[in-house]
N, CA and C of each residue as an Amber inpcrd file, in Angstrom:
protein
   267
  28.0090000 -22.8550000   4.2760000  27.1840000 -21.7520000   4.6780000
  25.9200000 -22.2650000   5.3340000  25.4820000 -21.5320000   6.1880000
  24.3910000 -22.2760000   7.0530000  23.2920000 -21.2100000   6.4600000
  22.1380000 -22.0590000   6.6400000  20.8060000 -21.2610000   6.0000000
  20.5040000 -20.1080000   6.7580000  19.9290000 -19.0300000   6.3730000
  19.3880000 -17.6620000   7.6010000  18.4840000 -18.5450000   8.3100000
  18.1350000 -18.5620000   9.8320000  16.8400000 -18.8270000  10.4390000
  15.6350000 -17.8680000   9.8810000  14.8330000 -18.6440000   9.4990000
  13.7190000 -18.4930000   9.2980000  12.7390000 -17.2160000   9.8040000
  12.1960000 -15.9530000   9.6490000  11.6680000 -14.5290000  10.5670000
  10.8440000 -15.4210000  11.0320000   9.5700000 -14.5790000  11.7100000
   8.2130000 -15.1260000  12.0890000   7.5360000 -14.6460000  10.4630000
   6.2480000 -15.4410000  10.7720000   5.3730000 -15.9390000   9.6600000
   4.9090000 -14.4920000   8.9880000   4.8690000 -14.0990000   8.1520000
   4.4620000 -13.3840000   7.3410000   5.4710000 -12.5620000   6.8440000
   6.9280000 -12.3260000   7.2380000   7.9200000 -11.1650000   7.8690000
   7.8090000 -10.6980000   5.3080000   8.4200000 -11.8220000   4.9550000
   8.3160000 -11.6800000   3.4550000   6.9460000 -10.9180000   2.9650000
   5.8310000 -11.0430000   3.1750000   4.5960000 -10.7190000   2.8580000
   4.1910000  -9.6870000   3.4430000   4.7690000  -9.2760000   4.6240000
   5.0270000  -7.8000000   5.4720000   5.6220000  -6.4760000   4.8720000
   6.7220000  -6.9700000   4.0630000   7.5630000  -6.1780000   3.9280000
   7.1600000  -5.9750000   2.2940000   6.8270000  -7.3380000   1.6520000
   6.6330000  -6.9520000   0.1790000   5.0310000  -5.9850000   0.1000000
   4.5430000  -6.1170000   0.9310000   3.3220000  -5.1180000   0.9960000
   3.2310000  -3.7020000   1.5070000   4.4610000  -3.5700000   2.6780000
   5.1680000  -1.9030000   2.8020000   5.8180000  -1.4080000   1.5300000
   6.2410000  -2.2160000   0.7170000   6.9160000  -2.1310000  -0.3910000
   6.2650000  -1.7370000  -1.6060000   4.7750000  -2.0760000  -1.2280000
   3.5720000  -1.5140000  -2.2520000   3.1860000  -0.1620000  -1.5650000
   3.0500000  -0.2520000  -0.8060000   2.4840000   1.0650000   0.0280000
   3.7450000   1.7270000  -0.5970000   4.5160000   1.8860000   0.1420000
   5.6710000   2.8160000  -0.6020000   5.8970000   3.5580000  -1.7760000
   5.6540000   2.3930000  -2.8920000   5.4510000   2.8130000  -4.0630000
   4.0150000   3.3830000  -4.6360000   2.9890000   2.9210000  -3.8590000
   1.8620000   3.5040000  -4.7030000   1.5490000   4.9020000  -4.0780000
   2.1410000   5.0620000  -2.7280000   2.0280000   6.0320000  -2.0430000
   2.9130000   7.5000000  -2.5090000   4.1850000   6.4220000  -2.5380000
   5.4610000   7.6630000  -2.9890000   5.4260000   8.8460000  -4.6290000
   4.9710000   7.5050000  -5.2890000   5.1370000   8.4100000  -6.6480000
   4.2500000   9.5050000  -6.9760000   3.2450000   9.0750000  -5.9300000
   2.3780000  10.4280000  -6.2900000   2.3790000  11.6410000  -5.8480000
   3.0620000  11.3980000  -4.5550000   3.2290000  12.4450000  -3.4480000
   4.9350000  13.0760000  -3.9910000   5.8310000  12.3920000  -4.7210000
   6.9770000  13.1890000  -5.0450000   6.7650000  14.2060000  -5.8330000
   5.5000000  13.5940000  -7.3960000   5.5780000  14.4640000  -7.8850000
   4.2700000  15.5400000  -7.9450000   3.5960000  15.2760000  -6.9610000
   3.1570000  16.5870000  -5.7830000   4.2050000  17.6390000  -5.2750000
   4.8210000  16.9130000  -4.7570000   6.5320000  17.6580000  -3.9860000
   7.1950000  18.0730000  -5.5870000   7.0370000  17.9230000  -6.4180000
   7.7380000  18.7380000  -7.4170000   7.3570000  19.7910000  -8.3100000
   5.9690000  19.5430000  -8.4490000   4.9140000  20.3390000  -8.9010000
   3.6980000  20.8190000  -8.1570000   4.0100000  21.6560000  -7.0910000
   2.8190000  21.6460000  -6.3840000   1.5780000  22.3850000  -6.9820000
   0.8290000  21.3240000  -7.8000000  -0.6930000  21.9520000  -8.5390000
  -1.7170000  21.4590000  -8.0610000  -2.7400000  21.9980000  -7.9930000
  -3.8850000  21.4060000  -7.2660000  -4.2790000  19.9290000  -7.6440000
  -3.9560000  20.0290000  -9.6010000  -4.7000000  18.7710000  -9.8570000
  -3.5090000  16.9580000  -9.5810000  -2.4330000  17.6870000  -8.8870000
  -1.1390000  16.5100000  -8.3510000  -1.4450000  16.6420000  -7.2630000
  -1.4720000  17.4670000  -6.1980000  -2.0810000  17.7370000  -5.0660000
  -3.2730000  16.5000000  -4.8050000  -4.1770000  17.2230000  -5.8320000
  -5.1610000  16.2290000  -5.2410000  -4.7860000  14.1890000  -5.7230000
  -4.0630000  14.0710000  -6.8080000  -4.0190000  12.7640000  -7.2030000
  -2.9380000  12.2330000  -6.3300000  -2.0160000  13.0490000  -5.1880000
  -1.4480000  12.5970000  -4.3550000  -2.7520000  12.2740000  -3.0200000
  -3.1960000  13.1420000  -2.8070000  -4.0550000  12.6350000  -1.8400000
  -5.2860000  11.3260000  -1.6010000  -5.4690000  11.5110000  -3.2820000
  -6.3430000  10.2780000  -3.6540000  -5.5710000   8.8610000  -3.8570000
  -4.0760000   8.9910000  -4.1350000  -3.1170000   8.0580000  -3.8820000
  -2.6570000   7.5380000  -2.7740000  -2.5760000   8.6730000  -1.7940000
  -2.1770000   8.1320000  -0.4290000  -3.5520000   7.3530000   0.4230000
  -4.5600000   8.1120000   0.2040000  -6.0480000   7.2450000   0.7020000
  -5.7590000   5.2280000   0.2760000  -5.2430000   5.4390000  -0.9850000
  -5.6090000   4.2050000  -1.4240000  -4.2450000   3.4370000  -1.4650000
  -3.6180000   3.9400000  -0.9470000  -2.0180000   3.1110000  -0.1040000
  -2.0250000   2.9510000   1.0340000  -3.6220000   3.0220000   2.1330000
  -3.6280000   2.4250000   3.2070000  -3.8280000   1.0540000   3.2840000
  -4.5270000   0.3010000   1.8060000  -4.6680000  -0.7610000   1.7300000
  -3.6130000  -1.9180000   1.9940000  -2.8450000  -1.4060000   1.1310000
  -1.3320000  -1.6220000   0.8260000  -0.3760000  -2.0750000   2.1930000
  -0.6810000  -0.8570000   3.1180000  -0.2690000  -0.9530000   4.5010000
  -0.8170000  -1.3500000   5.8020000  -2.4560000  -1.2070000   5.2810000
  -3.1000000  -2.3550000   6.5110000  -2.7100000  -3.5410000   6.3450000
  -2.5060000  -4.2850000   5.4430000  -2.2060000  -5.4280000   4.7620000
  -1.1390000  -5.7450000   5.2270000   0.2590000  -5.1400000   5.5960000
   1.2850000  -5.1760000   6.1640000   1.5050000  -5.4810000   7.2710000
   0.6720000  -4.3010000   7.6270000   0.6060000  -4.3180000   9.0040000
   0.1330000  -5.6840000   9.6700000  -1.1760000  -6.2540000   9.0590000
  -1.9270000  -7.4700000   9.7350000  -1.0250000  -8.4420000   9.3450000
  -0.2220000  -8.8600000   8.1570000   0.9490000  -9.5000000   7.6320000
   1.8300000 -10.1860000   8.8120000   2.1670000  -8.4950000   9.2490000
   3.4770000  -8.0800000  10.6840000   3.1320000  -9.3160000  11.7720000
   1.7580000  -9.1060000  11.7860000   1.1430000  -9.7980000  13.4280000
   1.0350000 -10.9970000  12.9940000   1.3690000 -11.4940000  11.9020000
   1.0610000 -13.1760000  11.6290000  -0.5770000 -13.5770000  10.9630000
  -1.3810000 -12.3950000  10.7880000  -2.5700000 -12.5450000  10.3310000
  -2.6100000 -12.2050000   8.9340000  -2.0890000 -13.6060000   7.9660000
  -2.0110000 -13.8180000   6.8230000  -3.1200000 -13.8810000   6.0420000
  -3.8530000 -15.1080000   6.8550000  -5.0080000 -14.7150000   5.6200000
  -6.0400000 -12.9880000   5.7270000  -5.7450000 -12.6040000   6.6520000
  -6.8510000 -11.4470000   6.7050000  -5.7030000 -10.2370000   5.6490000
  -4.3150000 -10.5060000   6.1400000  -3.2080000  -9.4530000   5.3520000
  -3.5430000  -9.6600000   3.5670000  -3.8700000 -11.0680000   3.0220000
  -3.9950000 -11.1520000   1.5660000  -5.2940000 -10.7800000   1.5470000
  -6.2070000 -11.0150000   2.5270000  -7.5930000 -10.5040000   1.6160000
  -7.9210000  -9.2020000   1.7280000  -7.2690000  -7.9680000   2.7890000
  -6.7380000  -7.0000000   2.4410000  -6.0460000  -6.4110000   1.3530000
  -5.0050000  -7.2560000   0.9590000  -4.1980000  -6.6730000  -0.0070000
  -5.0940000  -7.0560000  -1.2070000  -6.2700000  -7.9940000  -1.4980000
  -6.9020000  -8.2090000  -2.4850000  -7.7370000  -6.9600000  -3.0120000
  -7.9700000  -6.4890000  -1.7380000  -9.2270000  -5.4940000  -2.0230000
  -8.8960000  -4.3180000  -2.7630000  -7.1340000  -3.9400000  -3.0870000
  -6.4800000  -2.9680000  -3.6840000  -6.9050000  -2.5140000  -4.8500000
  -7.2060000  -3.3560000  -6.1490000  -7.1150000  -3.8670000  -7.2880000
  -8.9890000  -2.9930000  -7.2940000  -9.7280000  -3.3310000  -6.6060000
 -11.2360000  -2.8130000  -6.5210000 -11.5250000  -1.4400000  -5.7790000
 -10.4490000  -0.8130000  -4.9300000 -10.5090000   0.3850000  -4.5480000
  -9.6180000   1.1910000  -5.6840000  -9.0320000   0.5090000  -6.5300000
  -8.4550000   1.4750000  -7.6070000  -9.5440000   1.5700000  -8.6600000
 -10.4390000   0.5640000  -9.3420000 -11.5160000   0.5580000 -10.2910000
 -12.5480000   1.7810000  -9.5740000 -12.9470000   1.6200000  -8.4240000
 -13.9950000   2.2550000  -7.3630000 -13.3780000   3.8090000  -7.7180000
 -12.2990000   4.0170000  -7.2530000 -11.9270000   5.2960000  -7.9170000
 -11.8020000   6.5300000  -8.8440000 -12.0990000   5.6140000  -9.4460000
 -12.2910000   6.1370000 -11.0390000 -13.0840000   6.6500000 -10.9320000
 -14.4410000   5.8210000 -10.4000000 -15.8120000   6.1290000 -10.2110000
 -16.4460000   7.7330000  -9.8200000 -15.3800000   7.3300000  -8.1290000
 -15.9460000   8.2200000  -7.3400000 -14.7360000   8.8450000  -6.5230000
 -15.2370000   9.8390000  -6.2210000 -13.8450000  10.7300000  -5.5380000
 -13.1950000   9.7930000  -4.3860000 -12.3740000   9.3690000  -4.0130000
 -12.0620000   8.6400000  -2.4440000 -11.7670000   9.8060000  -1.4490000
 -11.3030000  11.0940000  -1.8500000 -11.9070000  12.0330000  -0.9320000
 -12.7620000  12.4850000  -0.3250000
């Protein structure tokens, strides 16, 4: 068996970070879509704000701009504490 060729540089770190977006994005917004109440409503919207991180990160990943894609994806972890705080709406 011959090895897969290799993607371009980040393609793993691209995809495992759409893969966060996805999930931090999705679960909140389904069960928005299942219960539509103001107070899921709004924790979908305050979820999806804070799954752009997730996906800028990807995105810069995509283009080969690794280190700027991890120190993006670092900043996740402190816009979720920040939250708590203060509305991200």
């Amino acid at each position: 068996m011959a090895a897969a060729a290799p993607g371009p540089p980040g393609t793993t770190l691209a995809a495992a970070l759409a893969a966060g977006y996805a999930l931090s994005a999705g679960r909140p917004f389904l069960h928005a879509a299942l219960n539509p109440s103001p107070q899921l409503t709004g924790r979908a919207v305050g979820g999806g704000i804070r799954a752009m991180i997730p996906l800028q990160g990807a995105l810069a990943a995509r283009t080969g701009a690794l280190g700027a894609a991890l120190a993006t994806a670092a900043l996740a972890p402190l816009a979720k504490a920040l939250s708590r705080r203060v509305n991200p709406t």
